[in-house]
C-alpha positions as CSV (number, residue, x, y, z in Angstrom):
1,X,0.0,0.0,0.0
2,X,1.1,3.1,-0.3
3,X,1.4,6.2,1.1
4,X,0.4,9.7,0.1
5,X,0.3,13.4,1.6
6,X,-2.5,15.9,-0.1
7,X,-1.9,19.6,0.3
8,X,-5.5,21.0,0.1
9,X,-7.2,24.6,0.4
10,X,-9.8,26.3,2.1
11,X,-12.7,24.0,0.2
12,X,-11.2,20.7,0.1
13,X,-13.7,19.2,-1.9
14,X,-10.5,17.1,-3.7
15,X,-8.8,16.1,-0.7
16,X,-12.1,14.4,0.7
17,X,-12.9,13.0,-2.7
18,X,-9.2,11.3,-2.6
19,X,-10.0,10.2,1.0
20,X,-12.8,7.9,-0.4
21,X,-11.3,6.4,-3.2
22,X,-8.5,5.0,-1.2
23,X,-7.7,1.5,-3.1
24,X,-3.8,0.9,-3.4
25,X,-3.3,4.0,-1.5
26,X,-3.7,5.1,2.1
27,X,-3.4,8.9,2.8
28,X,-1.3,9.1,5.5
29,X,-1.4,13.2,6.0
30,X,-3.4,16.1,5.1
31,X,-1.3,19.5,4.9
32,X,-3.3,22.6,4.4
33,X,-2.4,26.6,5.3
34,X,-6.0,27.2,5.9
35,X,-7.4,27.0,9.3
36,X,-10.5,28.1,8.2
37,X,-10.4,25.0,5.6
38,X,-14.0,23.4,5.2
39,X,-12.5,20.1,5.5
40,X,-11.7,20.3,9.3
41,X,-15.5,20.1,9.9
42,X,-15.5,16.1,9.1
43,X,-14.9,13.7,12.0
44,X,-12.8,10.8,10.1
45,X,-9.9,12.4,8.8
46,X,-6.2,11.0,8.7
47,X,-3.6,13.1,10.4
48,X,-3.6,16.9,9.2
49,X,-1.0,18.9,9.8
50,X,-2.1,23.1,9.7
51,X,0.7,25.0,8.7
52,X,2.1,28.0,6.9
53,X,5.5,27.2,7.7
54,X,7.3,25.4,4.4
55,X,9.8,24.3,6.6
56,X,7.7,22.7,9.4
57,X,6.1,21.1,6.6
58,X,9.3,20.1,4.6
59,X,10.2,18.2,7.7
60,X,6.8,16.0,8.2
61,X,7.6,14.9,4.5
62,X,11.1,14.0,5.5
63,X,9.8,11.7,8.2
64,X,7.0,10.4,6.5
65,X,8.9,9.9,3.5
66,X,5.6,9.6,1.3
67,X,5.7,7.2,-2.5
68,X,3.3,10.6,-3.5
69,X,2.3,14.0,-2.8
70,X,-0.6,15.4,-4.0
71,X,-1.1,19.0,-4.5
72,X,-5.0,19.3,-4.8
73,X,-6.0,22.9,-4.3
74,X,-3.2,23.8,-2.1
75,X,-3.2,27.8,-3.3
76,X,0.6,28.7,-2.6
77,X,3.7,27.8,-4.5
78,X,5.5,25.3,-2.9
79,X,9.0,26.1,-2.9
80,X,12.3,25.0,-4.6
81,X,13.7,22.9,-1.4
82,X,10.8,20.8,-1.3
83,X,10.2,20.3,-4.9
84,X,13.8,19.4,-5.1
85,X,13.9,16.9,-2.6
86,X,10.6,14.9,-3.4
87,X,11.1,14.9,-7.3
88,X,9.2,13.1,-9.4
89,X,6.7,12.1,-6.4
90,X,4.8,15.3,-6.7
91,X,1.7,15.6,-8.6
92,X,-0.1,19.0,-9.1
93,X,-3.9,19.3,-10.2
94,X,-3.9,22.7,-12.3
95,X,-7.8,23.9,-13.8
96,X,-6.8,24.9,-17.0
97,X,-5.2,22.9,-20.1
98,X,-1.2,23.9,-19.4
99,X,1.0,26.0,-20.7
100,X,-1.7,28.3,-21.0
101,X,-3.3,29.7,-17.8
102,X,-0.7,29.2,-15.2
103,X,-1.6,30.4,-11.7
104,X,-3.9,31.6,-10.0
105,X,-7.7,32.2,-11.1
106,X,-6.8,29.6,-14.0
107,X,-10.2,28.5,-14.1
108,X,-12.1,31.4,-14.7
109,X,-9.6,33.3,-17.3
110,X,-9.7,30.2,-19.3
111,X,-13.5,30.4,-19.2
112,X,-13.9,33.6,-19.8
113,X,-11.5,33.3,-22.5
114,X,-13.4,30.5,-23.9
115,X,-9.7,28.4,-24.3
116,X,-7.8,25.9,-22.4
117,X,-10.9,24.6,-20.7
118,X,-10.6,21.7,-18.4
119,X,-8.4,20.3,-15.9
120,X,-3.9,19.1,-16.1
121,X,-2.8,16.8,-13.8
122,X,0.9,17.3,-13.9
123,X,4.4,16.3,-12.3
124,X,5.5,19.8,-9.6
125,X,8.8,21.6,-11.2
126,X,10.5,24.5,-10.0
127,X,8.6,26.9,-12.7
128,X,5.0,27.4,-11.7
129,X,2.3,24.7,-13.5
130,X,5.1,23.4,-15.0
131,X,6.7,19.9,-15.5
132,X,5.6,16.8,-17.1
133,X,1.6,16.4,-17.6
134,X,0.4,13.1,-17.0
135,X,-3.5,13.6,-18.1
136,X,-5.6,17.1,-19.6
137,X,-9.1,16.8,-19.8
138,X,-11.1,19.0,-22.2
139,X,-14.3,20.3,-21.3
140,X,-16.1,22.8,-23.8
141,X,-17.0,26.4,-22.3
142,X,-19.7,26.9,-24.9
143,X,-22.0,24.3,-23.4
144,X,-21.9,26.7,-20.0
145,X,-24.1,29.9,-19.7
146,X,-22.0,30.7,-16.6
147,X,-19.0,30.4,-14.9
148,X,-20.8,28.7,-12.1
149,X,-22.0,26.0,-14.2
150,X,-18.8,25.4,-15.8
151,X,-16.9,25.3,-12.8
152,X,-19.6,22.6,-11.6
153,X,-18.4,20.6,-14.6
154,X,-14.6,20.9,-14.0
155,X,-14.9,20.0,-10.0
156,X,-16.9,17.0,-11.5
157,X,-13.8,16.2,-13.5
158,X,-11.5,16.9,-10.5
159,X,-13.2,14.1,-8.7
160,X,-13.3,11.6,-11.1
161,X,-9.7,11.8,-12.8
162,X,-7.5,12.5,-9.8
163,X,-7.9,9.8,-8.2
164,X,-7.7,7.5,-11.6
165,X,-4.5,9.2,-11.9
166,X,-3.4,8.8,-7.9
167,X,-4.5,5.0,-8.4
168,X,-2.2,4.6,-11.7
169,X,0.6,6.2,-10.0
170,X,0.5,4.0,-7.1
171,X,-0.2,0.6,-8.9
């Protein structure tokens, strides 16, 4: 079995969603900067560890030495020292089809820009939403008469391919 870390946000819709489709993974930490993080509401939840400190964090990884990290909404850049240390085990859900719309708000200035729809799951590099994908999925803004709608869409993506992609990566 392995193991796995997410780094989540203040909704934490993904990092529950990975919690239930735990087959040949077990999450062995949650890691989120956001005290005020919906998630904290649930009662079964694996170890989290609340922290703006990089290298509080960088140290947990150290000892937990995770097969895979999972950034999954986590809204700050992770920096050089860890990315460097755990390469090649960390895995980055962007909404947007990369190169185009890195960053933040990626999912509503590729909406509005009716381009690069959908959702890369992607290897972490040192350069922002960059390194090697490993899935895109398109979804067409003209079938949306709002961003609310579309972004619906694109969580429902979220939820049904990271964890396909968590569950390749750990087979």
């Amino acid at each position: 079995m392995k193991k796995i870390v997410v780094f989540f946000g203040k909704g934490g819709s993904n990092f529950l969603n990975i919690l239930k489709h735990q087959t040949n993974y077990q999450v062995i930490l949650g890691i989120t900067n956001r005290a005020d993080s919906e998630v904290l509401k649930e009662k079964k939840l694996p170890p989290l560890l609340i922290s703006k400190d990089h290298k509080e964090i960088y140290e947990k990884l150290k000892e937990l030495n995770p097969d895979l990290i999972v950034l999954a909404g986590y809204m700050r850049i992770v920096p050089e020292f860890i990315i460097n240390e755990f390469k090649g085990k960390i895995i980055n859900l962007h909404p947007s089809i990369l190169p185009d719309f890195k960053g933040l708000n990626a999912d509503k200035l590729s909406f509005e820009a009716k381009k690069s729809c959908g959702i890369t799951i992607h290897y972490a590099d040192i350069e922002l939403d960059s390194g090697d994908i490993i899935l895109q999925y398109h979804i067409n803004p003209d079938k949306f008469n709002t961003f609310e709608e579309y972004h619906k869409e694109l969580k429902k993506a979220e939820h049904k391919f990271l964890p396909a992609v968590i569950e390749m990566l750990c087979g």
